[in-house]
N, C-alpha and C positions, 0 to 999 in steps of 0.2 A: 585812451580808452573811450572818452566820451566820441571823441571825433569818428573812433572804428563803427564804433555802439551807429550812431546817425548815420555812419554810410551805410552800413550793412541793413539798416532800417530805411531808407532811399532808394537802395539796391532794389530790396522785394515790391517795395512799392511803384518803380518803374516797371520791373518785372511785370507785376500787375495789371497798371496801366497800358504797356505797349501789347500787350494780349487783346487786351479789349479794344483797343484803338485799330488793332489792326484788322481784328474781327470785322469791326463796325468800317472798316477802310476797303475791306473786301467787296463787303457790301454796297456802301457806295459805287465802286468802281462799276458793279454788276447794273448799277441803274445808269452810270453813265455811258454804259457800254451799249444799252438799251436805245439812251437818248440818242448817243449819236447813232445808231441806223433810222430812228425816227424824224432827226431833223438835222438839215445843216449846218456843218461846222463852221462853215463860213459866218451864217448868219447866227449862229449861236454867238462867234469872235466880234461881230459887230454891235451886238445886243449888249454882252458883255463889257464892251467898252464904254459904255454906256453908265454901267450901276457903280454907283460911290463907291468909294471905299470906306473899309472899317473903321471904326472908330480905335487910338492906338489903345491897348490894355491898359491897367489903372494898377498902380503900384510900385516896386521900386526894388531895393533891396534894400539888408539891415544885415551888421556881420554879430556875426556867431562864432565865438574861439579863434579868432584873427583869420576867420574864412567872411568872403562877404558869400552872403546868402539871397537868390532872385525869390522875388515874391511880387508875379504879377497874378493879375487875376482880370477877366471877365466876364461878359453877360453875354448870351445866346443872342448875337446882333437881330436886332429886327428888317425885316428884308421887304423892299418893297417890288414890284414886280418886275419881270425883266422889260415889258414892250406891254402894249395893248394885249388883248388875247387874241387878235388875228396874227400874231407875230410869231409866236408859238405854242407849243401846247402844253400839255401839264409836266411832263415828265422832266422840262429843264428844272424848273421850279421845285419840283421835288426833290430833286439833285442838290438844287440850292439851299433847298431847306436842309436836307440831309445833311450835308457839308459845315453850315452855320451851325447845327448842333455839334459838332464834333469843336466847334473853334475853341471853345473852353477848355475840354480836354487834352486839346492840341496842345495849349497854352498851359495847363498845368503840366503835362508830360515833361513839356519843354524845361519848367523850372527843375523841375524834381532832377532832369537828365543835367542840366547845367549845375545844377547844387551837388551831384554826386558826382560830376569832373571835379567840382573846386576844394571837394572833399579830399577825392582822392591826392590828390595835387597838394595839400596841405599835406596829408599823410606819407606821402614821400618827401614832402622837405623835412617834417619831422623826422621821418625813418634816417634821411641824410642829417642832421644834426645829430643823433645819438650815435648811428657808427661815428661821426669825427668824435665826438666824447668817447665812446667805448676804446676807439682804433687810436684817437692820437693824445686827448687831452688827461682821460684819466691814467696812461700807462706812464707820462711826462709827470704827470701829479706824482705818480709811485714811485719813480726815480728819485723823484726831487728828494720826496719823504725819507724813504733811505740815506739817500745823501746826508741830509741833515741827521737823522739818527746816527746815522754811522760819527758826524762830528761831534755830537754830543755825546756818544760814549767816547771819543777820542779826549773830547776837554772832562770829562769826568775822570776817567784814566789818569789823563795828565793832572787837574788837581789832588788825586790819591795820593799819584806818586807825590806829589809835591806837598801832601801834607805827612808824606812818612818821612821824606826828604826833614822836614822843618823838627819834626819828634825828634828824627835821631841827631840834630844839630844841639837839640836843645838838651840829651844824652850825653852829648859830647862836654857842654858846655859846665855840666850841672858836675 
């Protein structure tokens, strides 16, 4: 139940997130789409070769109900320019900034959507342990049980008979 409870609370919360991410991704596109008729892609590809890369996110995971759970996290990278300003104009930059603000979100998305596969994923190996209980182990339990009851009325029986058996010997005897 717990395990349902946190996906299904995952669920809405990706749900959430990829609305807004993709809203905010529309967007973006609409300025990059902008950028490149205003400057070259070329040179935009060589610029870009140029800027560091991110620094990697900060955190790890930690398991939760024999699920391991992602928990990274970041900061809105700080960005330094692409070239000089004769290199290009504003609207890459913009693009880049726009983008860097999204990295966070990106990155939370990311955990929330990988913690609600490993949910799920949990949830059906559980779902398959209980049919083999329901389907094979407790109906083998039920036989057994029977079995054995049916023995023990069988040796109760037999010592009835075997204690009327011993009465009427001692009938005979008396």
């Amino acid at each position: 139940d717990s395990l349902m409870a946190e996906g299904l609370k995952l669920l809405r919360q990706a749900r959430t997130q990829r609305e807004n991410l993709t809203r905010e991704w529309g967007g973006l596109m609409g300025m990059w789409d902008d950028t490149l008729r205003h400057e070259r892609f070329e040179r935009l590809k060589a610029l870009a070769a140029n800027v560091p890369r991110l620094q990697p996110p900060e955190g790890g995971s930690r398991h939760w109900m024999s699920v391991e759970l992602a928990e990274f996290c970041c900061e809105t990278p700080a960005l330094g320019l692409l070239g000089a300003v004769s290199d290009c104009g504003v609207r890459p930059e913009q693009v880049r900034g726009a983008l860097a603000g999204l990295v966070p979100e990106l990155l939370q998305l990311m955990c929330t959507e990988t913690n609600l596969r490993r949910i799920s994923r949990a949830l059906k190996q559980c779902q398959r342990q209980v049919n083999a209980l329901e389907q094979l182990l407790i109906p083998e339990l039920r036989n057994e049980q029977r079995q054995i009851e049916q023995r023990l009325e069988e040796k109760e029986r037999e010592a009835v008979f075997q204690s009327k058996r011993l009465k009427a010997k001692k009938h005979e005897t008396v």
